[in-house]
C-alpha positions in Angstrom: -39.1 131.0 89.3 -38.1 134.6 89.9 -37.0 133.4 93.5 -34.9 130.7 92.2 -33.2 133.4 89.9 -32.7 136.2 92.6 -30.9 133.4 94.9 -28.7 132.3 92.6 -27.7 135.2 91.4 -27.3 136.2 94.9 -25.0 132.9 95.1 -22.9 133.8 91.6 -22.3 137.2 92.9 -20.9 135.6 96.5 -18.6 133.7 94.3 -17.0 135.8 92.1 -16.9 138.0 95.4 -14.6 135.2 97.5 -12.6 134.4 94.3 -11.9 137.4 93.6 -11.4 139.3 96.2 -8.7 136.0 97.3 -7.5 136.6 94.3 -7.0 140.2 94.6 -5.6 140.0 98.0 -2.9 137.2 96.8 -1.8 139.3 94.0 -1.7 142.7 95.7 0.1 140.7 99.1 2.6 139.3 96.9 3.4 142.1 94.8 3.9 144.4 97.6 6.0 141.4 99.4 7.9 141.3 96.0 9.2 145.3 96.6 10.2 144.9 100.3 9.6 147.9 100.7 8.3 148.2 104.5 6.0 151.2 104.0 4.2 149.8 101.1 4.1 146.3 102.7 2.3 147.8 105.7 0.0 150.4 103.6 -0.9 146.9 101.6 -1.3 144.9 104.2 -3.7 146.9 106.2 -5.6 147.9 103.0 -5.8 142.9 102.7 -6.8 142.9 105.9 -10.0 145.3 105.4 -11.2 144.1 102.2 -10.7 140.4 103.7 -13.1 141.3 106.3 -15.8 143.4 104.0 -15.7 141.2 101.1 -14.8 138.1 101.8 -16.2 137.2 105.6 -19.4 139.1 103.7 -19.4 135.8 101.0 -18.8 133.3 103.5 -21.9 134.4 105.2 -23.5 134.5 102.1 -22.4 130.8 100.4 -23.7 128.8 102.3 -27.5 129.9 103.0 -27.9 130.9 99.4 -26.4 127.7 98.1 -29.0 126.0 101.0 -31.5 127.8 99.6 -30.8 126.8 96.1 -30.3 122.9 96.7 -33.8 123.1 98.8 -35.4 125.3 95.8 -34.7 122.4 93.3 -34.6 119.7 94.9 -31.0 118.4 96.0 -30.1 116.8 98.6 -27.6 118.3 100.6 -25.3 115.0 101.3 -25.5 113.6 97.6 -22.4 113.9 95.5 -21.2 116.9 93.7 -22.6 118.8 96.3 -21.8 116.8 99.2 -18.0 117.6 97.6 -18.3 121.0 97.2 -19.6 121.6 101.2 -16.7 119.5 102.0 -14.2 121.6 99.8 -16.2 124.8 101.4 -15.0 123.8 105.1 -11.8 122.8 103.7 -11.2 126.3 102.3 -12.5 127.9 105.6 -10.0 125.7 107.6 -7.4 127.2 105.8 -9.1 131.0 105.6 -9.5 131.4 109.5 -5.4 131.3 109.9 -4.9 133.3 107.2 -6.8 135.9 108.7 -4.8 135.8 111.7 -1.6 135.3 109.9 -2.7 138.6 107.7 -3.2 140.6 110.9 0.2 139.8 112.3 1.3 140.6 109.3 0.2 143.8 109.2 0.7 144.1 112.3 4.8 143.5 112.2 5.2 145.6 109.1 3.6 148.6 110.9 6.1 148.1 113.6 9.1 148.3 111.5 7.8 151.2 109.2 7.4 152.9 113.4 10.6 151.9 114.5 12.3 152.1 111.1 14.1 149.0 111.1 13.6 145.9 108.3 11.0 143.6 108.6 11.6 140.9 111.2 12.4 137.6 110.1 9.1 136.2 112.2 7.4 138.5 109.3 9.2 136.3 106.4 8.3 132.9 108.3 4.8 133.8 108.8 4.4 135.0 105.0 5.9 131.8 103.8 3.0 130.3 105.3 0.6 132.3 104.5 1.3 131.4 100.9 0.8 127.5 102.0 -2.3 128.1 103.0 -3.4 130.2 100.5 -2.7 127.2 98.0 -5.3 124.8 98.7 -8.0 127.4 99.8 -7.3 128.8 96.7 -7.7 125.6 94.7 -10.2 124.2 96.2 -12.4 127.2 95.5 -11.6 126.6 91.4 -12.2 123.0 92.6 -16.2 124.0 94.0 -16.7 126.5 90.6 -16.2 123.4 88.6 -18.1 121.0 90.7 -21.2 123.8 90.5 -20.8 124.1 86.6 -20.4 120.8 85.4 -22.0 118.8 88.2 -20.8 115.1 87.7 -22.7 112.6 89.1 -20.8 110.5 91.3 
C-alpha cells in the first residue's frame, strides 16, 4: 500500500503544481498587463515564461504516468468514465497550453523590444494578449473541471 500512497501523492503534488503555478502565472500576467508599464511587463513576462517551463511542463510530465500508475494500481480502466473524461479534459487543456507557451514567449519577447527601443508596446502585443486570455479560459476550467472529476468520481 505504501506504493499506492507515494504515487498519489506524487500525483496531488503535480496538481496543485499545474493549478497553481497557471494560476500564478494568470494573476501575475494580468496584474502586470493591468500597470502597462513596459519594463515591468517584460521583467514579468520573462519571470511566466520560466516558471511555465520549470513547473508546469515538469507536472505535465508528471500527470499522466502517475495518474497511469494509479488507475493500473487499483484497478481502473483507463477508457471508463470519469476517468476516460478527465484524460480527455487533460488533452483539451494541453491543446490550449502548447499556444500559450508560444503566445507567452512572443510576449515577452515584444515587451523586451519596446523596454530596448523605448517605445510603447506594439499593438501585435495587445492582440496576442487578448488571446492569450481566451485560451487561458478553458485550460483553466477544465483543470477545476478534472480536480472535481478525481474527487467526486461520478459514475457515468
Amino acid at each position: 500500500m505504501t506504493y499506492y500512497f507515494v504515487v498519489k501523492y506524487l500525483h496531488i503534488i503535480g496538481a496543485a503544481v499545474l493549478f497553481g503555478t497557471g494560476a500564478g502565472i494568470a494573476f501575475f500576467m494580468l496584474q502586470a498587463h493591468r500597470t502597462r508599464n513596459t519594463a515591468m511587463i517584460a521583467g514579468v513576462s520573462r519571470l511566466v515564461v520560466r516558471a511555465d517551463f520549470l513547473f508546469t511542463a515538469t507536472a505535465v510530465v508528471v500527470q499522466p504516468i502517475s495518474g497511469l500508475l494509479l488507475a493500473r494500481a487499483v484497478g481502473y480502466p483507463l477508457l471508463s468514465g470519469w476517468l476516460l473524461i478527465s484524460i480527455l479534459l487533460y488533452l483539451l487543456t494541453g491543446v490550449f497550453w502548447l499556444p500559450v507557451i508560444w503566445m507567452q514567449l512572443r510576449l515577452r519577447d515584444l515587451a523586451a523590444e519596446a523596454v530596448r527601443a523605448g517605445t510603447p508596446l506594439p499593438e501585435s502585443y495587445y492582440r496576442l494578449f487578448r488571446l492569450w486570455v481566451l485560451f487561458g479560459v478553458p485550460a483553466f476550467t477544465a483543470v477545476l473541471a478534472i480536480f472535481w472529476l478525481m474527487i467526486a468520481r461520478p459514475s457515468f
